[in-house]
N, C-alpha and C positions, 0 to 999 in steps of 0.2 A: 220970839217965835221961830225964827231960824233953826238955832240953836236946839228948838225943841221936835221939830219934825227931823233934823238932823239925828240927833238921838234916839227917837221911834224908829226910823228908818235903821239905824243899825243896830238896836235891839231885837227887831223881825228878823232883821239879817242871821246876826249873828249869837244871840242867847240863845241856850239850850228848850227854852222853855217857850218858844215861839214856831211856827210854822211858816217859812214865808207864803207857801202856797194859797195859806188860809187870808191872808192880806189883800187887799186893793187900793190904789194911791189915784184918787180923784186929782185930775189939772185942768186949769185952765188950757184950753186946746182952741181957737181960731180956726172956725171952719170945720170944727168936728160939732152933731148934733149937740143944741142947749151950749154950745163953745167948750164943753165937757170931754173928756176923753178918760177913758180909765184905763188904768195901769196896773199887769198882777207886780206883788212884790219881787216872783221868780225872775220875771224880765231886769228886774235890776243888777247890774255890771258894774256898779261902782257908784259910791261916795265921797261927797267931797265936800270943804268947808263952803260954797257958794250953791252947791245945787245935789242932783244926782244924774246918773246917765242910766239909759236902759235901752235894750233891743226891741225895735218897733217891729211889727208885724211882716214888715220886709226883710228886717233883719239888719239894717242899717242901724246905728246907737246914735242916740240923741241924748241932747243935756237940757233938763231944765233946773232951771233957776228955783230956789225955792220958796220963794214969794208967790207961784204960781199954783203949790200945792190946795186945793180945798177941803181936801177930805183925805181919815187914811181909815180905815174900819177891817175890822174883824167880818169879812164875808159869811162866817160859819155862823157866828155865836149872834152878829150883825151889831157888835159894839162898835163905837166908832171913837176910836181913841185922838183924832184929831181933828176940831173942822175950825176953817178960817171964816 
């Protein structure tokens, strides 16, 4: 599973054939409405073999783990290329 939202995540990134903007990365979030928190792809800053980090609304970067991911979907088209 890791290894597979790892690779979605940097194929939005980085393939030509992808848009990050059109992405959204569902997490478990503590204390955010339904413990849910969604994430555009654009916010993400970095990959990595244990998780990814991204610029929160403050502008502060956080890491989450990727055990944490539930969702990652095509906003536009409204596929959802991965859910836990």
């Amino acid at each position: 599973m890791v290894s597979r939202i790892r690779a979605l995540l940097n194929k939005i990134m980085w393939h030509r054939d992808f848009k990050p903007e059109d992405y959204e990365i569902y997490i478990l979030h503590r204390g955010a409405p339904n413990d849910v928190k969604v994430i555009s792809a654009l916010d993400i800053v970095g990959i990595f073999r244990g998780g990814f980090r991204f610029r929160d609304s403050d502008g502060s970067e956080k890491i989450i783990p990727y055990h944490r991911v539930l969702l990652i979907r095509n906003k536009v088209q409204g596929e959802i290329l991965f859910k836990k």
